[in-house]
C-alpha positions in Angstrom: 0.0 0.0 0.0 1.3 3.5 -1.0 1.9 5.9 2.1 2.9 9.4 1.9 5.8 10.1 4.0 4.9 14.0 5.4 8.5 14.0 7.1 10.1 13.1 3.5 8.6 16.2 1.9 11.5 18.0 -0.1 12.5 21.7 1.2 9.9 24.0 0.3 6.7 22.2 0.1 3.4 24.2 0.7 0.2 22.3 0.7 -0.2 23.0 -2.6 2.4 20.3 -3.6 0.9 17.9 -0.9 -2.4 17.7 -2.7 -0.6 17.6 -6.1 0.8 14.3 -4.7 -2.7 13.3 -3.2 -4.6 13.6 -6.0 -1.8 11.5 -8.5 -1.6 8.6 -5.9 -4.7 8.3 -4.0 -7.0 9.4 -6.5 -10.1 6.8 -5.8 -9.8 7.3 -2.1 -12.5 8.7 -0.2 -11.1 11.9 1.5 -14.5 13.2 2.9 -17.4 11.9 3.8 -20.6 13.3 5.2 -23.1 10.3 6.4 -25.7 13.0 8.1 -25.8 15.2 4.6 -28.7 14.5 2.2 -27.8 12.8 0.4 -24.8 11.1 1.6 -21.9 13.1 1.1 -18.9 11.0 -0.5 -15.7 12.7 -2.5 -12.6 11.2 -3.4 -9.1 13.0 -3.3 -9.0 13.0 -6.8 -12.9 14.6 -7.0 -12.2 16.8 -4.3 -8.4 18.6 -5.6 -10.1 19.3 -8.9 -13.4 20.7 -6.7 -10.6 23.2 -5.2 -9.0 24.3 -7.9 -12.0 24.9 -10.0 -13.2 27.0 -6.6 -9.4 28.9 -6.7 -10.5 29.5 -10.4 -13.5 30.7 -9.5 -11.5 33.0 -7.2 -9.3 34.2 -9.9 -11.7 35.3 -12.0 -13.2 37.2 -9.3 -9.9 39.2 -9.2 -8.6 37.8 -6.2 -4.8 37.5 -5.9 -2.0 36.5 -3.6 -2.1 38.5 -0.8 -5.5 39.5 -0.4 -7.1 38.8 2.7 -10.6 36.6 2.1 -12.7 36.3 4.7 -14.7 33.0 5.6 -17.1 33.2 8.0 -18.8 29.2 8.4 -18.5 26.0 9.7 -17.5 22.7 9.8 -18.7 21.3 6.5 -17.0 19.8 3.4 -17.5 23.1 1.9 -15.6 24.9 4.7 -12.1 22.7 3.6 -13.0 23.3 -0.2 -13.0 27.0 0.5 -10.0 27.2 2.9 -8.0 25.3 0.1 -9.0 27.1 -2.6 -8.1 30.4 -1.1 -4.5 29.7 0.4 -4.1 27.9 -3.3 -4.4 31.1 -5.0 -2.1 32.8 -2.8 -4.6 34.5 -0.9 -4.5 35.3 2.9 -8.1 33.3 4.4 -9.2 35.2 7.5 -12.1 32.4 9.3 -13.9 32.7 12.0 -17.3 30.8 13.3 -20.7 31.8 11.3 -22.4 31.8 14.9 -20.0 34.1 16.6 -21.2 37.5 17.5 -21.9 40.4 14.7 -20.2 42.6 16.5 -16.8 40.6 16.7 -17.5 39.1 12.6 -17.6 43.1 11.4 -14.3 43.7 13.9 -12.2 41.0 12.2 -13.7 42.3 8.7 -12.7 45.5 9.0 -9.6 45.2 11.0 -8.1 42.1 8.4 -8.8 44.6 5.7 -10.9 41.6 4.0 -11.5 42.6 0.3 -13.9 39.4 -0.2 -16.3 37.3 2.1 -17.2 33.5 1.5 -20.3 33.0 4.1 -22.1 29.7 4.9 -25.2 30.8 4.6 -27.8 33.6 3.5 -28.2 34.2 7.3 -24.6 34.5 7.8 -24.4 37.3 5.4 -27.4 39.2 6.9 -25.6 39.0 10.5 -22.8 41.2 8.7 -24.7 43.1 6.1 -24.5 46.5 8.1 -20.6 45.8 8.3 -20.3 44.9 4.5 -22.2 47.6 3.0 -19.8 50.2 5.2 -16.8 48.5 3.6 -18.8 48.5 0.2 -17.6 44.6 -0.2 -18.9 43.5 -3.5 -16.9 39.6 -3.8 -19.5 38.0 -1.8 -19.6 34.0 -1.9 -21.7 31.8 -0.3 -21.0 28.0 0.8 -24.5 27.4 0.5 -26.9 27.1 -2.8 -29.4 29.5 -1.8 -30.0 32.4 -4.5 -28.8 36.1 -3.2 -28.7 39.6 -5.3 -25.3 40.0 -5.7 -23.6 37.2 -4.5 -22.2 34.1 -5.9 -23.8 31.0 -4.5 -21.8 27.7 -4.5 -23.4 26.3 -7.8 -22.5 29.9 -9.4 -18.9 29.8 -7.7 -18.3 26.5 -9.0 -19.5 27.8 -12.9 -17.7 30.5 -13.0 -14.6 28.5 -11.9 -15.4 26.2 -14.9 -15.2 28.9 -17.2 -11.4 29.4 -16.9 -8.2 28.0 -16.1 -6.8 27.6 -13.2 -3.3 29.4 -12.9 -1.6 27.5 -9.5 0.4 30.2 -8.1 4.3 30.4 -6.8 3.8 29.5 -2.9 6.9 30.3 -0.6 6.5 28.6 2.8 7.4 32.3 4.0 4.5 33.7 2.8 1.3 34.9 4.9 -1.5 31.6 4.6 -3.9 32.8 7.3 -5.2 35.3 9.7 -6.8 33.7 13.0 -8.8 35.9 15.4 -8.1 34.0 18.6 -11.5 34.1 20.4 -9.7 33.8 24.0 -11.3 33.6 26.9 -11.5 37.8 27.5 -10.6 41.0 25.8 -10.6 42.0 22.2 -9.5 39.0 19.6 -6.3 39.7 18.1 -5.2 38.2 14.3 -2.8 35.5 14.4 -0.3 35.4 11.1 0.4 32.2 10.0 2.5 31.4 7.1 2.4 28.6 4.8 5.6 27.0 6.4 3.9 27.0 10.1 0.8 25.0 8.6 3.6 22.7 6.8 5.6 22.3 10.2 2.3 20.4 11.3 2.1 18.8 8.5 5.4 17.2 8.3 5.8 16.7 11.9 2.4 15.2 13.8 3.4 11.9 12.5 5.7 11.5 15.6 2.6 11.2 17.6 -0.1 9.4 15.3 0.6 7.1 12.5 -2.3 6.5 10.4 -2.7 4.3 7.2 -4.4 5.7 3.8 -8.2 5.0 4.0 -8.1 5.1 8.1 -11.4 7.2 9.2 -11.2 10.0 11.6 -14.4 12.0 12.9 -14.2 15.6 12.8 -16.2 17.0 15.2 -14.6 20.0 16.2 -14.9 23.9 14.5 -12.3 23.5 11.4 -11.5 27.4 11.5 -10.1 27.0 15.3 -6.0 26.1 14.3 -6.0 22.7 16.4 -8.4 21.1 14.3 -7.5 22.5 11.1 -3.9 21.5 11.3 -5.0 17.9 12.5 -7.0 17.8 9.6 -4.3 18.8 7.3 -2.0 16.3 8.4 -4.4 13.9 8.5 -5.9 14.5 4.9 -1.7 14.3 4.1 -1.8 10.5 5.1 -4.9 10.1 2.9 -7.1 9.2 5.5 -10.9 9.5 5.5 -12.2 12.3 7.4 -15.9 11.8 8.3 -18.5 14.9 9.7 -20.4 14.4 12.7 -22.0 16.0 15.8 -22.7 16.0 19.1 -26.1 14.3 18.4 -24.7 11.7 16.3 -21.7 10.9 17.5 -22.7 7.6 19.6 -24.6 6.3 16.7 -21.4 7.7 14.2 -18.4 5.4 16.2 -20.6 2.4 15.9 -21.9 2.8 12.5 -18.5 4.7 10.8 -16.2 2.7 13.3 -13.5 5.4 12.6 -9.6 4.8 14.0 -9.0 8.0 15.8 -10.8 11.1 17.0 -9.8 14.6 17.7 -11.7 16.2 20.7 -11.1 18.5 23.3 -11.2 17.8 27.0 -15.1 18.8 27.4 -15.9 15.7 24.8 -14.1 13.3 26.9 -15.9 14.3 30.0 -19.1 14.3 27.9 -18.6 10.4 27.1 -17.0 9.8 30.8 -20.6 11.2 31.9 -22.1 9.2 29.8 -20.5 5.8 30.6 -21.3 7.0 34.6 -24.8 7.1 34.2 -24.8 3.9 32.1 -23.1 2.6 35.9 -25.8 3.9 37.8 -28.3 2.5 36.2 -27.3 -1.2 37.3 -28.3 -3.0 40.5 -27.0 -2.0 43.7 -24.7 -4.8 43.6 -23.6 -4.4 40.2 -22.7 -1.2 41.1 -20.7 -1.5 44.0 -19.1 -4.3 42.0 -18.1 -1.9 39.6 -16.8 0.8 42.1 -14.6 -2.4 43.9 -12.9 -3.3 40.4 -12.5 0.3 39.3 -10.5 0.9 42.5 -8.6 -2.5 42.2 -7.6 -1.4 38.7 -6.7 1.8 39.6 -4.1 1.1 42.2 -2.7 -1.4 39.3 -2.3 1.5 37.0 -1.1 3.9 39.6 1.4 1.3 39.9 2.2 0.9 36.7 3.1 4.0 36.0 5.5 3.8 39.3 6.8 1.2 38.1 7.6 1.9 34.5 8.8 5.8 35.5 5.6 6.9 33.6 4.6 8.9 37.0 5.0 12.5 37.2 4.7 12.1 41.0 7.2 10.0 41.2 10.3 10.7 39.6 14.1 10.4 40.9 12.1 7.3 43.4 14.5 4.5 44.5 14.5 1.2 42.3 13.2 -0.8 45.7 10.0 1.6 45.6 9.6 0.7 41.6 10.3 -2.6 42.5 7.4 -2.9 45.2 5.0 -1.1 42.5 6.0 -3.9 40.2 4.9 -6.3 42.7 2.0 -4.4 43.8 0.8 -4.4 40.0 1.5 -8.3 39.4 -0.9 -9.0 42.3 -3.7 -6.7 41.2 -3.0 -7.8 37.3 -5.9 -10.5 37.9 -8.5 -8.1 39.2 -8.2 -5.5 36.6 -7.9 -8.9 33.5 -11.2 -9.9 35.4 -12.6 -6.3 36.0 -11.6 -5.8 31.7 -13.9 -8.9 30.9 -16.5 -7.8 32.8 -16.5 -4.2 31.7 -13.8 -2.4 30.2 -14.5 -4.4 26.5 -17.9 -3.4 26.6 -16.6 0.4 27.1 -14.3 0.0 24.7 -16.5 -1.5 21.9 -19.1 1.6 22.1 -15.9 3.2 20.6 -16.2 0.6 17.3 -13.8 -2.5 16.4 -11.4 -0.1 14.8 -10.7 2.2 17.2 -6.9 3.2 17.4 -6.2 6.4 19.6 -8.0 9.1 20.8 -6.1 13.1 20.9 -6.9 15.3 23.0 -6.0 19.2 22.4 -7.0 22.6 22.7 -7.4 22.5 27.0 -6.0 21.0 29.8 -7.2 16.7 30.5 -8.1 16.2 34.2 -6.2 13.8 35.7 -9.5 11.7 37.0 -10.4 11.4 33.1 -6.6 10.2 32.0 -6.6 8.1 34.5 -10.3 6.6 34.0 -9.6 5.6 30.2 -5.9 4.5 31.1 -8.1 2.2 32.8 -10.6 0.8 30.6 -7.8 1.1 28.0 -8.5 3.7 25.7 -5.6 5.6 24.7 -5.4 9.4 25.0 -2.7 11.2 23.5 -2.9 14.2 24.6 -1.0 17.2 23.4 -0.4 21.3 24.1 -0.3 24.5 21.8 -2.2 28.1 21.4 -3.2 29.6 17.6 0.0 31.5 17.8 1.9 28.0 17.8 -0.1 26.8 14.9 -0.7 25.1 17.2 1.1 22.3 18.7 4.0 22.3 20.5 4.5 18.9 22.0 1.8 15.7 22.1 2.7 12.2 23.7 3.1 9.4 22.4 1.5 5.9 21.8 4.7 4.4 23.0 5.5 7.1 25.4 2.1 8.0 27.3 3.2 9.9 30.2 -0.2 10.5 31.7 -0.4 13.8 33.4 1.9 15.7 30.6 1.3 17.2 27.6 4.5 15.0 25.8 7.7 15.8 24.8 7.8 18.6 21.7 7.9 18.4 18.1 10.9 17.9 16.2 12.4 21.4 16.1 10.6 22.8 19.1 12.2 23.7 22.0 11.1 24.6 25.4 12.0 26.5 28.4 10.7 27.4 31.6 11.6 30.8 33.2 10.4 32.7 36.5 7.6 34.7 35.6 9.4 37.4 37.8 13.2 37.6 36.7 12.9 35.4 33.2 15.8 33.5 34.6 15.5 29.4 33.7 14.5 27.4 36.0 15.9 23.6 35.8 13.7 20.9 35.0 11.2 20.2 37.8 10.7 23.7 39.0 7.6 25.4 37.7 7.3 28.9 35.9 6.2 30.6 32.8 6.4 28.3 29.6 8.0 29.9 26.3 8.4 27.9 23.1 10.4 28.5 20.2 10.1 26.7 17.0 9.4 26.6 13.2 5.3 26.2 14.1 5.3 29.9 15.7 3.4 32.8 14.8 5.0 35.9 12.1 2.9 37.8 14.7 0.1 39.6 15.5 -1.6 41.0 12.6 -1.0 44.9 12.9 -0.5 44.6 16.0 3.2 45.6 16.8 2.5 46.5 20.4 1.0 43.0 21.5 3.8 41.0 19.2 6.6 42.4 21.0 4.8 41.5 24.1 4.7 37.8 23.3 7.8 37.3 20.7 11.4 37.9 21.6 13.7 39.5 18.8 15.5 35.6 18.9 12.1 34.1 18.5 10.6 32.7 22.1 7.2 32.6 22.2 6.0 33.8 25.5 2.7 31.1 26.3 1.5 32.9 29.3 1.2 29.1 30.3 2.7 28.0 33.9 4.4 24.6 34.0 7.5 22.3 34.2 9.6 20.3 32.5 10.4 16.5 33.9 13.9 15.2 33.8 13.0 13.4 30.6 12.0 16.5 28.6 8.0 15.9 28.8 5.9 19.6 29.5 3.0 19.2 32.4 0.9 22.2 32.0 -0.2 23.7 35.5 -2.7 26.6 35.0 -2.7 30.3 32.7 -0.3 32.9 34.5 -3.0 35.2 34.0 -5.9 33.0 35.6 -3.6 32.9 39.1 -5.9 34.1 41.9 -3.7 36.0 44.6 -5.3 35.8 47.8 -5.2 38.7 50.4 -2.5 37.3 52.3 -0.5 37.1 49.0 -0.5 33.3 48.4 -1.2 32.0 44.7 -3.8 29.7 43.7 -4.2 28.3 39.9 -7.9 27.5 39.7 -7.8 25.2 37.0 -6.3 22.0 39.3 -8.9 23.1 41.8 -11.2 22.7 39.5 -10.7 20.0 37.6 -10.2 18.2 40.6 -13.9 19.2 41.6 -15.3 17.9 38.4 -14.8 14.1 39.7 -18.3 15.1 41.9 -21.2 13.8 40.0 -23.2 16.2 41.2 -20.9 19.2 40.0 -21.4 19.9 35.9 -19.6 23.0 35.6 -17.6 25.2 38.6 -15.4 28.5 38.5 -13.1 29.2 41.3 -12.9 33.0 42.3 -11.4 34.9 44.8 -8.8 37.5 43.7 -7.7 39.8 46.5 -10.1 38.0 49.0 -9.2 36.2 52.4 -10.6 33.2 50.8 -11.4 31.7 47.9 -15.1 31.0 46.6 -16.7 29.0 43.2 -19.8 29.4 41.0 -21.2 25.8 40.4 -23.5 24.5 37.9 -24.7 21.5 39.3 -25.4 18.1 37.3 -29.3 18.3 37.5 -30.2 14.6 37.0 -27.5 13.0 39.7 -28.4 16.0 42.4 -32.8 15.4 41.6 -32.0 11.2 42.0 -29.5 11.9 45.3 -32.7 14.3 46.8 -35.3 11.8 46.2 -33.2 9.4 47.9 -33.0 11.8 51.0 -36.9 13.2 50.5 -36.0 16.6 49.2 -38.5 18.2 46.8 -37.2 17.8 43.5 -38.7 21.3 42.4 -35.2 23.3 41.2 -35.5 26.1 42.9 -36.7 24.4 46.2 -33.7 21.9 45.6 -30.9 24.3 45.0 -31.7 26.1 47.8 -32.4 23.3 50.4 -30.1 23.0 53.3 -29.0 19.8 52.8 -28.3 20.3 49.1 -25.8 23.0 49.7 -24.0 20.8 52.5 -23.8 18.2 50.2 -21.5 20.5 47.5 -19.8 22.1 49.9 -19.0 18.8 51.2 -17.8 17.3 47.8 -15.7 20.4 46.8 -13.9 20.3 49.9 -13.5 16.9 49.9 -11.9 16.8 46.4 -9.5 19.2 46.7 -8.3 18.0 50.1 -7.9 14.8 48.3 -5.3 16.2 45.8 -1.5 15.9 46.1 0.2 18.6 47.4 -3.2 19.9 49.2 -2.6 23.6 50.8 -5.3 24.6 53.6 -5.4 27.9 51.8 -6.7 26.2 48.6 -10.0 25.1 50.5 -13.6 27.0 49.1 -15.1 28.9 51.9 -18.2 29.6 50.5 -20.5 28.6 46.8 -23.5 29.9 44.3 -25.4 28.1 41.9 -24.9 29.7 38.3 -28.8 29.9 37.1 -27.8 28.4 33.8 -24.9 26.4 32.4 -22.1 28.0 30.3 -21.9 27.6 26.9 -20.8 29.1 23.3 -23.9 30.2 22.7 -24.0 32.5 26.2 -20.8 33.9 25.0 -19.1 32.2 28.6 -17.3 29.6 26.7 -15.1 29.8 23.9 -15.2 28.1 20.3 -13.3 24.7 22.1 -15.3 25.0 25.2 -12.8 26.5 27.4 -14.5 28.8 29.9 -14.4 32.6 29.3 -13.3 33.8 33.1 -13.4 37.7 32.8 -17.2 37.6 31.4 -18.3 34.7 34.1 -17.4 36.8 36.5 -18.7 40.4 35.0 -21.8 38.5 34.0 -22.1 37.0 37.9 -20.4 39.9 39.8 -24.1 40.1 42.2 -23.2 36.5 42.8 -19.8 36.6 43.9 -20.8 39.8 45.8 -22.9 37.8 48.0 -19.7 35.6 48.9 -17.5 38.9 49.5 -19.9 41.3 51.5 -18.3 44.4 52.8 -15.9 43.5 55.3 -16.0 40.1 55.0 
């Protein structure tokens, strides 16, 4: 079988030349399908390079050239990756951004990329921006969609007039300007991320260290193709002539049964979604299936704990003596029948909801918990999970299948560097101590898109990347990720807390869904909570609470019970600091999401705007004086 060897590309390459090889060798391959589409959605590599260039034609003829900025405002769809090829293949800069984010933000990126052109996914899309297009008097207006529209080109019409004349491919230097990303962050203004057509090829040529897939594998894509984590997984996995296939929240269940892909690219929030799931599936047994369950979990737990001692795969327990591995050794041979027995009974059934051909799972674009690495080391799904921002195009480092260091984010990518430095001085630290992550490598940004001020904030003149990350590095070179610099709460008597531990450490209640730790320049610190509805209604009939919610959420005993769990979780985690304990709680009145504008495109949670939103709430925790 023929393979296409992304490391062996030849000096130079853009993803121009990959697809030129793609479309020569793999021709009858299917590169994307859409099973929820209708009809079915099917093309092949061959189908779909021609698709592109005739859309780059298309382009062309409109009067675009290399170096204008094109604007695509849509989402994940075949289309999307049609479009997004077909402008960096005419030279052109492509400036996406999600078709449901706000109006306000879409007309800021349009008029601050200096967009001469707009591709929308829809009619509707188009009218969110009208106001902003009209200002600009932007008359190349393209839509992804087939719907008819005075003065715009629909799909059908793009794809006509890309028919009517030739395609001229145009001379790509991996030096040159590919894209504009708007990174959506989590507060403050979004600033446009330059990437060139040699950071998108870094990905390409280097992701293989982590995954190793085989032309015709299937992938779902789940995840907004604009955001730079999936977009460059996509790349590289399109590169290796795999078979990407579109689903959805909705179908996904149904999708890794029926599609039985080999690998899936998700964020941390997906992963807790399907450990949720699998929970409840554990409640609903019998009493004593259940506490079956909970006894072979924790056998098979300790023998992974130990395993990890044992094999120097635990972060917690580097530089220990070779008797202490040598007792975890032993410790694991005796629980290695529990957790064979415990992986008859119930880790195979886990794992086959996942499909027969299921490979690896990567994880990106937020930090893993360490209760969810270590649940699917358990049932024996592997995670490889892996760190980077947009301005890093974006990964930086990602572990791998035969070096699966739970609790890091992996060792780097070929070229990459890291190094950790006191957030204070910006002396090095040596490995083991943490401070402020900088990165430098071939994957990093030209800058911020005119935006000198805030590049020279970020990028030295000798090319570190400043993450605004904390972490350290272990002895062996692999990054563990602790918390954002800025997201540190200072306390009142000057000690630090990073929230994200706290919280993620919280997250192992079942009756907590969602929770944001506050407390800067307070005596103590405090959370909002969103609390998992169904467990908390079950627990109160249990306990003969009405099961009203706004009787429940403000009963007594349901309030001791929360309090109860946070504190108990994060007493329970190593290294536990009395000052890290949550004095007091409120109930957010609704969860956070994209569409509330308190959680980012990859479902990270927006802090600044949680707590401007809340500010009565956290009053209440803070009164005057307190």
């Amino acid at each position: 079988m023929t393979t296409v060897s992304a490391a062996a590309t030849p000096a130079g390459t853009t993803l121009l030349d990959i697809w030129q090889v793609l479309a020569e060798k793999f021709a009858d391959y299917t590169a994307l399908r859409d099973p929820h589409a209708q009809p079915v959605f099917e093309i092949s590599y061959g189908q779909l390079f021609r698709r592109i260039q005739i859309l780059a034609a298309g382009l062309q003829a409109l009067g675009i050239r290399p170096g204008d900025r094109v604007a695509i405002f849509a989402d994940n769809s075949p289309r999307w990756l049609m479009a997004d090829l077909a402008t960096l293949f005419t030279g052109a800069v492509n400036v996406p951004r999600s078709a449901v984010a706000d109006p306000a933000e879409l007309g800021y990126i349009l008029r601050h990329s200096g967009s001469t052109a707009l591709i929308a996914q829809d009619a509707k899309t188009l009218s969110r921006v009208r106001p902003v297009v009209q200002e600009l008097g932007l008359e190349r207006l393209l839509l992804l969609s087939d719907e008819e529209e005075p003065g715009v080109l629909n799909f059908s019409q793009w794809l006509q007039k890309g028919r009517e004349r030739r395609y001229e491919p145009p001379r790509l230097e991996r030096s040159q300007l590919a894209t504009i990303i708007y990174t959506s962050g989590t507060s403050g203004r979004p600033k446009g991320v330059m990437l060139s057509h040699g950071n998108l090829m870094h990905q390409v040529e280097n992701l293989h260290v982590v995954v190793q897939p085989r032309p015709g594998d299937k992938v779902l894509t789940i995840l907004p193709t604009w955001h730079s984590y999936e977009r460059a997984c996509e790349y590289f996995l399109l590169s290796q002539a795999c078979t990407l296939v579109y689903t959805n929240p909705r179908f996904i269940k149904q999708d890794f049964q029926q599609e039985q892909p080999h690998y899936l690219v998700a964020v941390p929030r997906i992963w807790e979604t399907v450990y949720e799931g699998i929970q409840r599936q554990f409640k609903e047994k019998s009493p004593l299936m259940q506490r079956l369950i909970r006894t072979l979990m924790a056998a098979s737990e300790g023998y992974v704990l130990a395993g990890r001692i044992a094999g120097n795969r635990s972060i917690l327990h580097y530089g220990v003596s070779p008797w202490v591995r040598l007792g975890a050794r032993l410790q694991q041979g005796l629980l290695w029948p529990v957790h064979r027995l415990a992986d008859a009974l119930i880790y195979r059934k886990v794992r086959q909801a996942l499909g027969p051909n299921f490979q690896q799972a990567i994880s990106g674009g937020g930090s893993l918990p360490a209760y969810l690495d270590l649940f699917y080391e358990v049932v024996g799904i592997s995670i490889l999970n892996g760190y980077g921002l947009t301005e890093t195009s974006p990964v930086l480092c990602a572990r791998r299948p035969d070096n699966n260091v739970r609790g890091t984010a992996g060792p780097p990518l070929p070229g990459t560097e890291f190094r950790i430095v006191d957030p204070e001085t910006r002396q090095p630290l040596p490995p083991g101590e943490k401070g402020l992550i900088l990165a430098r490598g071939p994957q990093v940004m030209m800058g911020y898109y005119n935006n000198p001020e805030a590049t020279a904030k970020v990028l030295s003149p000798d090319g570190w990347f400043e993450t605004g990350d904390l972490g350290w590095l272990t002895p062996d070179g692999q990054l563990v990720i602790t918390g954002r610099a800025k997201d540190v709460i200072v306390l009142l008597n000057g000690e630090n807390v990073e929230p994200q531990p706290l919280e993620d450490a919280c997250l192992q209640s079942p009756y907590i869904s969602q929770i944001v730790i506050v407390g800067q320049d307070q005596k103590k610190l405090a959370a909002l909570i969103y609390p998992n509805l169904d467990v908390l209604k079950a627990w109160a009939a249990e306990q003969g609470i009405p099961a009203a919610e706004a009787e429940l959420l403000g009963h007594p005993q349901v309030r001791t019970l929360i309090l109860q769990e946070v504190r108990a979780r994060i007493q329970e985690r190593p290294g536990y600091r009395p000052h890290e304990q949550i004095a007091d709680f409120r109930f957010l009145p609704e969860p956070l999401s994209v569409e509330n504008g308190l959680m980012t495109q990859t479902l990270k949670i927006k802090r600044n705007p949680v707590a401007e939103r809340y500010a009565h709430l956290i009053q209440e925790m803070y009164p005057t004086g307190s």
